[in-house]
N, C-alpha and C positions, 0 to 999 in steps of 0.2 A: 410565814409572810404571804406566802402566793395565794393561801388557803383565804384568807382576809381580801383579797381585791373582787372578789363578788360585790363587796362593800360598796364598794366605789360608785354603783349605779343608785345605791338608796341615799345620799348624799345630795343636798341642793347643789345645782351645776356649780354658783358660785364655788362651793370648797374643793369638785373634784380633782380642777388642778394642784394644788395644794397637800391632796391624799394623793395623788402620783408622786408629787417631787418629794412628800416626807418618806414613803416607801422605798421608793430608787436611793434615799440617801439613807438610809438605815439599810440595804442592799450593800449598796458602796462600800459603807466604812465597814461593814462583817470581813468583804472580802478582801480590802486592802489591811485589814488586821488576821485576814486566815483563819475569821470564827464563822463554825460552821452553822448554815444557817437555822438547822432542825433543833439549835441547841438554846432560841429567844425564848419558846414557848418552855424549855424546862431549867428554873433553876439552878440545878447540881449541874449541869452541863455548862452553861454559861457560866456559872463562877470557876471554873477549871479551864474553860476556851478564854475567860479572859485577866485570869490569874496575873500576865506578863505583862498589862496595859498601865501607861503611866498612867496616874490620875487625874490629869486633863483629859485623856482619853475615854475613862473610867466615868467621867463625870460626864463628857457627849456626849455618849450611848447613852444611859442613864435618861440624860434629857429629849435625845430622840426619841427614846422608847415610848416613856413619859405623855409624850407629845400625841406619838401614834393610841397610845390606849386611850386617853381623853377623845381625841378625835370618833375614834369608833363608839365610843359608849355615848356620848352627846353630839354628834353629829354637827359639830364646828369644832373649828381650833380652839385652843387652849389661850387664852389671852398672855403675851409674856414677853419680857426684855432680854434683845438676844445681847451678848457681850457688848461693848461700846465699840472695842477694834471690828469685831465684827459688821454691827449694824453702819458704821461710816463705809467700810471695804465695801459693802452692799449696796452703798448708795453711790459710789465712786464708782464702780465695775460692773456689778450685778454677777455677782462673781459667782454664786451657788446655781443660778442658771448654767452658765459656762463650763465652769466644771461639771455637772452633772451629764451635758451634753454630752463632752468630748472622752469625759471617759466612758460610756456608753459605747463611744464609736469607737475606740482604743477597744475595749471589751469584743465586739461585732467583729472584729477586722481579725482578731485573733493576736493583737499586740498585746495584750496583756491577759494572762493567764492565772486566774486566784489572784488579783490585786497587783503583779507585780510583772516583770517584762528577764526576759535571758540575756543578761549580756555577752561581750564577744569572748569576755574574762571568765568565763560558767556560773558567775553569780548570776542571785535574782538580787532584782533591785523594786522594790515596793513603789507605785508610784504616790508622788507626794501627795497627803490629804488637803482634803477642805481649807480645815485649822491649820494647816503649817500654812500653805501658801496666804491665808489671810493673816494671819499675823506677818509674816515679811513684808506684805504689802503694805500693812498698818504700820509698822516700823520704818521703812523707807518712807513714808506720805507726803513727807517733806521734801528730798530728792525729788521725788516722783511726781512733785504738782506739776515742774513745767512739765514735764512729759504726759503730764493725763492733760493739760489745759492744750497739747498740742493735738490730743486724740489717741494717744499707744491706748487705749484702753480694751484693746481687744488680747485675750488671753491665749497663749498657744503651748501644751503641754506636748514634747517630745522626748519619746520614748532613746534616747540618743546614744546609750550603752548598748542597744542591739545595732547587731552587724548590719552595713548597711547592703547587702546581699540578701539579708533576711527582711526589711522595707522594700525592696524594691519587688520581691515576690508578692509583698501584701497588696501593693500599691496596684500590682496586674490583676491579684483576686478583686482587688477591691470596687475594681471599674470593669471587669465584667461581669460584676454581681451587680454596681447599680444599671448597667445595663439589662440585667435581668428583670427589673423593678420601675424601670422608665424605660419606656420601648423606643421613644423618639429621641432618646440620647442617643449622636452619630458616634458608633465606635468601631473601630477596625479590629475586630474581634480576635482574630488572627494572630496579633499584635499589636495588642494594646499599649504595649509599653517600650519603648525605642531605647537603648540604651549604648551609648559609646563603649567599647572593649576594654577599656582601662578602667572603668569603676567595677570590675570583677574582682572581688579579693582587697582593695584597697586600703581599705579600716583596720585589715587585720595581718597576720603573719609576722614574721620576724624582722620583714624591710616595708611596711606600709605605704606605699603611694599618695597617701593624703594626709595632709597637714592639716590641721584644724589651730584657727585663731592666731592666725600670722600678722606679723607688723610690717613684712615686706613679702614680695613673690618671688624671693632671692631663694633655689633652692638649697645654701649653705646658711644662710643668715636670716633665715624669716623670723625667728624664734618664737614659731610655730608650737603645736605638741601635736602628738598622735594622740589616737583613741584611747592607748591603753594608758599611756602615760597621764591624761584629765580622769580616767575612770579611778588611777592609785592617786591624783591629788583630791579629788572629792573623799576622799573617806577618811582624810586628815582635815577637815574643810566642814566646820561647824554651820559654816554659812551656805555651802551647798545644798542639791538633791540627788545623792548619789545615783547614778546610773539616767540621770535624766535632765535636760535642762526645763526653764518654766518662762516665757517669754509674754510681753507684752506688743503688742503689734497696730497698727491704725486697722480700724474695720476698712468697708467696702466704703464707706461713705462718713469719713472724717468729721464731717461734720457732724452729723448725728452719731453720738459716739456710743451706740447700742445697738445698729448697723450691724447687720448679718453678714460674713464671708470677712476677706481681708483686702485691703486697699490695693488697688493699679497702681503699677510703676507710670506714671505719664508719660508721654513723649514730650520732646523739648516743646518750650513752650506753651504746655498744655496745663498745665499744674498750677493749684492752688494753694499758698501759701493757709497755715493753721496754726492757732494760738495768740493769747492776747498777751500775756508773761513775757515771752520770747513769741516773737515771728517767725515758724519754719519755712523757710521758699522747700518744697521738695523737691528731691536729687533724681532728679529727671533725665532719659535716657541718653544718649549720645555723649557720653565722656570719657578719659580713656577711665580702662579697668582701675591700674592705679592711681589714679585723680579720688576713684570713690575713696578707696583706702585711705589714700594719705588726709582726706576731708573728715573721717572718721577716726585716726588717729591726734589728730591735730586736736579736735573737737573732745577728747576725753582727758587733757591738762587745762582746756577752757570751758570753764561754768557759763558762760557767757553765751557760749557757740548755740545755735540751736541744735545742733545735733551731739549734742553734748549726752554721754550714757546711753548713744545706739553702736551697734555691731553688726557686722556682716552675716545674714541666713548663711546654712549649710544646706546641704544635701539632706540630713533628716531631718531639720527645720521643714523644709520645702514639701518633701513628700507627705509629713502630716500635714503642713495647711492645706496642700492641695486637698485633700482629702474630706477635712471641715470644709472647707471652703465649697466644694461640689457640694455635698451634704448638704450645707446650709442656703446655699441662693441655687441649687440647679445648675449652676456654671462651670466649666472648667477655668480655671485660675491661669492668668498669665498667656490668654488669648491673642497673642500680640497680631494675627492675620488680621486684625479685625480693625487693625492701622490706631488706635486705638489704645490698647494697653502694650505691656513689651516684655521680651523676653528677660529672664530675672538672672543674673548671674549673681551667683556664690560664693561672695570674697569672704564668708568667715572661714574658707577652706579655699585650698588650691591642690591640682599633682603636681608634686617637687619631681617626679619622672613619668618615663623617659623623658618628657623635655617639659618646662613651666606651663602649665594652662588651667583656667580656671572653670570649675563645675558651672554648668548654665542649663534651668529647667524650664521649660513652657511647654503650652498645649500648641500641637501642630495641626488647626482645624482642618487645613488640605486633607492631610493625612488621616485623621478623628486618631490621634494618638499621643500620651504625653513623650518627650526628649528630655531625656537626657544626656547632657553632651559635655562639651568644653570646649573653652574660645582663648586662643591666643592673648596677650597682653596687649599685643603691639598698636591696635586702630579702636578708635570708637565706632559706634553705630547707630544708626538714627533708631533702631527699634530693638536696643537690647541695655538694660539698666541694671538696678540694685534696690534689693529691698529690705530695709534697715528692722533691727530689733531692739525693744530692752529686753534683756535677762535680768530676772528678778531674783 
């Protein structure tokens, strides 16, 4: 493959984007299937690397390959009709953009290794392809109108099975490497990443500190799970992505909903309601912590609710958007000094110890450094909110 991108300059400009993106995903899917790549150009190799692929799969590549050979020998695309689930997800999402990005940037960062990521459990867990997450998307379509007609159309793949010890390390490579690459990023080099003393260890061990997916912040009855306990019900869980979740999120600018980065939390009264289906007013800063909860729980017996099938970000929600999110607009995410946007707190997790509080991420412009922290339940605050997801 790499041997072929000479190519790419004998190409009228029109198609060379088109020979990147078919490349990178004939790339992709080698390595999220573990075929090695020296084995396209030989036969015998290839039907032994891909002996174990169902026949959806079988029949991708096939039609990638397909794709890329036409291209190089006639110097356009190949004229052709992609699946029907397919081409509607396409036109809803632009979702082979998205994906192709963010695993790129997953691959950069060091979060995924051969296709797949280490969980805290010693599995590797593959991250989900192209075709799985478009076909769930094309099967939900229905659910999911009002929520695309609100804007969640922005896609957020979190690598969630790894320790969240082992993101917060990437999180520090990751922002002094793009400080290496943009020089007028302000960063406290030093320390670049702030982190409160009780998210050490918290995901993992024999008595975990962090709850994930709680109904209440009651540290005996939230009926919460830990990490390891969602990592054993995903592999019983046809519907899951084991070792990962796959979320849907509002871009940077709702309204145009192909909008690069992911949306501000407003502050009160700043906020633009979005959708014509259902009318979302957004959940705008200054409430208490458990007000968002109980508005999100409420909201998941009611079709009706506009917040109807969102949930509370985590902690490795948050670290991979921040991470797309700089990436893609230059920005750090959750700039709240800027009186402006606000700080994000993290009700789809809370620490049940030593005493109830909830994970809260923003960038600390004073500082030039991201926080992570945790805020008591007890008071609202005019510059610190919630930012909602679907899990798809």
């Amino acid at each position: 493959m790499d041997s072929v991108s000479s190519v790419r300059d004998s190409l009228s400009k029109e198609h060379r984007a088109y020979f990147e993106t078919l490349r990178q995903e004939i790339i992709t899917f080698t390595e999220v299937h573990g075929i090695p790549r020296e084995s396209l150009g030989k036969p015998d190799l290839l039907r032994e690397a891909t002996g174990k692929l169902s026949i959806p799969d079988l029949e991708r590549l096939a039609n990638l390959l397909e794709r890329f050979e036409y291209l190089l020998k006639n110097g356009e695309p190949k004229k052709e009709e992609l699946p029907e689930y397919f081409q509607e997800i396409e036109r809803l999402y632009h979702l082979r953009e998205q994906y192709t990005f963010q695993f790129n940037l997953l691959k950069e960062t060091g979060i995924l290794k051969e296709g797949a990521i280490l969980g805290i459990d010693g599995k590797t867990y593959p991250i989900p392809t192209l075709e799985q997450i478009a076909m769930r998307l094309f099967e939900r379509r229905g659910e999911l109108s009002t929520k695309h007609d609100q804007g969640f159309t922005k896609l957020l793949l979190v690598p969630f099975g790894m320790s969240l010890g082992t993101l917060r390390e990437i999180l520090k490579q990751f922002l002094l490497k793009y400080k290496e690459s943009h020089s007028s990023f302000d960063l406290y080099k030093r320390e670049p990443l702030w982190t409160w003393k009780n998210y050490q260890g918290a995901d993992t061990g024999d008595s975990p500190k962090l709850v994930y997916y709680p109904q209440s912040f009651d540290p005996k009855e939230h009926q919460g799970k830990t990490k390891m306990e969602i990592l054993e019900e995903q592999e019983d869980n046809q519907d899951s992505f084991p070792g990962w979740t796959v979320h849907l999120l509002q871009p940077s600018d709702p309204s145009n909903l192909h909008s690069p980065g992911f949306a501000s939390i407003p502050r009160e009264g700043q906020g633009t309601p979005q959708g014509k289906l259902i009318s979302r007013p957004p959940l705008e800063a200054n409430k208490y912590l458990k007000e968002y909860l109980s508005i999100l729980q409420k909201a998941q017996e009611d079709e009706d609710s506009p917040y109807h099938g969102e949930t509370g970000m985590t902690p490795e929600d948050w670290i991979t958007a921040f991470m797309i999110h700089l990436s893609e607009t230059g920005k750090p995410m959750d700039n709240w000094q800027n009186n402006k946007e606000s700080k994000s707190c993290l009700i789809g997790a809370f620490f049940s110890a030593p005493s109830v509080s909830i994970p809260c991420a923003h960038w600390r412009y004073g500082d030039a450094q991201v926080h992570l922290e945790s805020l008591e339940t007890k008071f609202p605050d005019d510059y610190v909110g919630v930012r909602t997801s679907v899990v798809v």
